[in-house]
Each structure stands twice: as structure tokens, then as C-alpha cells.
N, C-alpha and C positions, 0 to 999 in steps of 0.2 A: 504494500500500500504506500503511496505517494505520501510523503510527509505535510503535514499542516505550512502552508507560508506563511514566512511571521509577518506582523505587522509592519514591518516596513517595505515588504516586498510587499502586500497588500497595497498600501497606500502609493508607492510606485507603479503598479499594478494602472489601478485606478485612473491616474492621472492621465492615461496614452486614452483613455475611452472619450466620446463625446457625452454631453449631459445627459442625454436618454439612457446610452448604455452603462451612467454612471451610479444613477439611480436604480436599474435595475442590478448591478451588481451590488450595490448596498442592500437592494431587499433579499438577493439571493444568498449573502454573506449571513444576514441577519437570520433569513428561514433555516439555514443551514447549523447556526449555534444556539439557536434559543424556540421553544417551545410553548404552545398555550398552558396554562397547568392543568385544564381539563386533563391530556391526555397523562398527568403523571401526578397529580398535590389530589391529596383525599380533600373534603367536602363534608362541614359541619355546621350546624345552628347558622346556615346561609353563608356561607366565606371560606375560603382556602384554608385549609391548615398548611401555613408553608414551612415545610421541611428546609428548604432551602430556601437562599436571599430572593425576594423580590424583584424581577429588574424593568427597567422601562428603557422603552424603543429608542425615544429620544435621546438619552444619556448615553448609552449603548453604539450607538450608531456614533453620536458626536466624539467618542473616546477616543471612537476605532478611525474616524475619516475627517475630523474637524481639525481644520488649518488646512487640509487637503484640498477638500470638496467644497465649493460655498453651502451657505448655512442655508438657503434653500432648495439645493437638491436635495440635503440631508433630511431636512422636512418632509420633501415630498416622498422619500424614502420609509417616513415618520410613520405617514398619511396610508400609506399601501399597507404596510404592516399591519397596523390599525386596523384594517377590513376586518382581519382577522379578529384580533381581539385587542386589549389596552396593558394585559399586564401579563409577564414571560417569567419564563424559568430558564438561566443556562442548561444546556445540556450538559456542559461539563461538571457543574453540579451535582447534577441528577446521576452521571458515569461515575462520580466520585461519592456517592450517597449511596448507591449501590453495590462497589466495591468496598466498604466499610462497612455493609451490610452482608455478602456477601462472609468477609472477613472474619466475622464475629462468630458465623454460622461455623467455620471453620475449628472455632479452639472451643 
């Protein structure tokens, strides 16, 4: 398996695209590390029980592509996400939640 590019070969990445493909690469960035918590955070007395930290699209996106990207493709990258839902889970949380779980099971 091809190794993760890090963040600055992202953001180099990025900068060769034109604005349409830049937004779409920020949504495809974004769908590819972070998750609704439907599919993963149990559900009590109306609200997420979150296992793991909360994240939002906005901050998330600005971390990984601000100073890069201007601040409205970012948005509109914001905006797509959003369809989906308002509030994510890393998956690398959730991989690292699991192997700690996992782990425990073990001893």
C-alpha cells in the first residue's frame, strides 16, 4: 500500500490544480479522513456519546490547506461536506480506538 502524503506534499499537491479541482480535492481529502459518527459514536438520551474528539469541517480543512488555498474555496469545500452532515469523527481516531480496544481484549 502506497504511503499517506504528508502534509506538505498535500499542500504542494494542491496548488498545481485550478479552483474547481481544488475544492474538490479538499472534499475528497476531507471524505477520505473523517466520518459522520452515525456510522461509528453510539447514541443516547438524543446526542453522540463521543468516544473520540469532536471535529469540524471548517477547522479541519483550514489546518490542512489555509495559507495554501484562499479562504473561500476552503468554505466552499466547508459547504459540500456539510450536505452531509455538521459534525465528524477522524478516522484515525476511531483506527486508534479500536486498536486499544482490540488490545485490551488481548491480555
Amino acid at each position: 500500500m502506497k504511503p499517506e502524503p504528508t502534509r506538505d506534499e498535500l499542500r504542494a499537491d494542491i496548488v498545481k490544480l485550478d479552483e474547481e479541482e481544488r475544492v474538490e480535492y479538499m472534499v475528497e481529502w476531507f471524505n477520505s479522513h473523517y466520518e459522520d459518527p452515525v456510522h461509528s459514536m453510539p447514541w443516547d438520551d438524543g446526542d453522540y456519546v463521543w468516544l473520540v474528539e469532536e471535529c469540524d469541517a471548517s477547522d479541519e480543512l483550514q489546518d490542512m490547506f489555509g495559507g495554501v488555498v484562499d479562504d473561500a474555496l476552503i468554505e466552499e469545500a466547508v459547504k459540500q461536506v456539510e450536505v452531509e452532515c455538521s459534525r465528524w469523527v477522524r478516522c484515525a481516531d476511531l483506527d486508534e480506538m479500536d486498536k486499544e480496544a482490540r488490545d485490551s481484549m488481548d491480555k
